[in-house]
N, C-alpha and C positions, 0 to 999 in steps of 0.2 A: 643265731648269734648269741654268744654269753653275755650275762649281766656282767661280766668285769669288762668286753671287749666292748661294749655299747660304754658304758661310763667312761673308760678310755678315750672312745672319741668323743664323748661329748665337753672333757676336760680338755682335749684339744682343741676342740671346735672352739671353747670357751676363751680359752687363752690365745689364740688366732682374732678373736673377735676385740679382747681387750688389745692387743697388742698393734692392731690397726686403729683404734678408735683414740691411742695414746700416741701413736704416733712413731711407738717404739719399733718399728718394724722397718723404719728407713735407716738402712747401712750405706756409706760409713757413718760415724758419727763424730764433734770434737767435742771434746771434756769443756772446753772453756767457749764453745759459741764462737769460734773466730772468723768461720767462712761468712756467716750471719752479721756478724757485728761487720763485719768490710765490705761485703757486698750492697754500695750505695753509701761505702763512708769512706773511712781513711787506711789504705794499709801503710802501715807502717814499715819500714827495708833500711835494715841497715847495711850497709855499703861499705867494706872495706877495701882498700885502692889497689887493684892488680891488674896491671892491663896485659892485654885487648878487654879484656873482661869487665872491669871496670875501673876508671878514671874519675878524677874529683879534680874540678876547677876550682876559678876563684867564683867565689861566692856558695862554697860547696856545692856546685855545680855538677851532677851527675852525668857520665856518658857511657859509652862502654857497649859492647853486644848483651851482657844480663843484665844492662841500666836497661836497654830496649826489650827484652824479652819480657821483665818483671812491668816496664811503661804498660806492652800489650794485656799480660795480662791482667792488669786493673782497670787498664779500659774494659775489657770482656765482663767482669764485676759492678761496671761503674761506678770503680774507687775512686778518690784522690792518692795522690802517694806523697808521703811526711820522709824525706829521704834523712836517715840517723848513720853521720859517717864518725866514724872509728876502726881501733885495731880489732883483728877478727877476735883476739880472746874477750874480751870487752863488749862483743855485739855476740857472743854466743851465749855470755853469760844473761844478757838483756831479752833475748828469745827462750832461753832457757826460763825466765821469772815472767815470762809472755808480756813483756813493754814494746818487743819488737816481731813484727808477724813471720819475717824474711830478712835474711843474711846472704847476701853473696858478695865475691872479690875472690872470683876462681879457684872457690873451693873443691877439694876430689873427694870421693869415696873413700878416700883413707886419712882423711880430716881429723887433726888429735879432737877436734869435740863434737866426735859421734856419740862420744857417751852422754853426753847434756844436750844436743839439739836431735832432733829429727832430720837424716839427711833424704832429698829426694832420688828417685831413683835416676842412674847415668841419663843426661839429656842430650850430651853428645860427647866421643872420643877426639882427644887429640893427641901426640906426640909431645914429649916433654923434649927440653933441649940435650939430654941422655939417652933421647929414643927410644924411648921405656911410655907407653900407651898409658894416659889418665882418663879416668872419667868424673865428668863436670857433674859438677849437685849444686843443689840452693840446702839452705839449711831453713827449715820451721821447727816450731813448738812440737815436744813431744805429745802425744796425744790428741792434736787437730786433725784428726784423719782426714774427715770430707775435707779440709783445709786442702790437707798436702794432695788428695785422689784430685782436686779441681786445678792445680797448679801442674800436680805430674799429668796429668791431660792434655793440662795448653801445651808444657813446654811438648809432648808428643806430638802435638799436631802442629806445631811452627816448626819439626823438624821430619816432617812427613811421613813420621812413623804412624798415625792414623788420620783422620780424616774428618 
């Protein structure tokens, strides 16, 4: 074996070894700590009113099949949830400045603020009243990754895509 391809690996070796002992080795990762800060605290959802999807009572009262989907998933976290209702440009702009963790009020894939929030991937199709197929996202923070991989997860398996 050559002296270059022995230093080679042992520069590998080396940087394998820091990179496990830093920690830096677990993919994905978020820029701002958001799965970490909420798991065992508070997530924060802001809720814009569109139904089935979602509804706002009195006492901003939240209901809706993503008021329930986003409920389960903070139970699985052992969140509380801090429910923030407003219009969707208003709750994109507040996840976008990371004040709020989750946006939804039957937002699609083709959401004008894909370019400022992170949308998750379809968690399920429906029919528009033009009969033209949408698919359903929640909106997070750009760059929460483990964030949005723990949320695209649940919503996967509450809708039996895994297990």
């Amino acid at each position: 074996m050559s002296a270059r391809r022995s230093t080679r690996r042992a520069l590998a070796a080396a940087a394998a070894l820091v990179v496990a002992a830093t920690g830096c080795g677990t993919f994905p990762k978020d820029s701002e700590g958001t799965l970490d800060r909420v798991r065992g605290g508070t997530l924060v959802v802001g809720v814009s009113e569109h139904e089935p999807w979602t509804s706002v009572g009195p006492g901003d009262e939240v209901s809706g099949s993503e008021a329930a989907l986003v409920e389960g998933f903070a139970e699985s976290l052992g969140a509380e949830i801090e429910w923030e209702v407003g219009p969707e440009s208003i709750l994109a702009d507040e996840v976008k400045r990371g004040q709020v963790d989750i946006v939804i009020g039957g937002l699609t894939s083709v959401s004008p603020w894909k370019s400022d929030i992170s949308l998750t991937r379809p968690y399920t199709k429906v029919k528009s009243e033009d009969g033209k197929q949408q698919k359903m996202v929640m909106g997070v923070p750009k760059g929460e990754n483990a964030f949005q991989v723990a949320l695209e997860r649940y919503l996967a398996e509450q809708e039996g895509e895994i297990r």
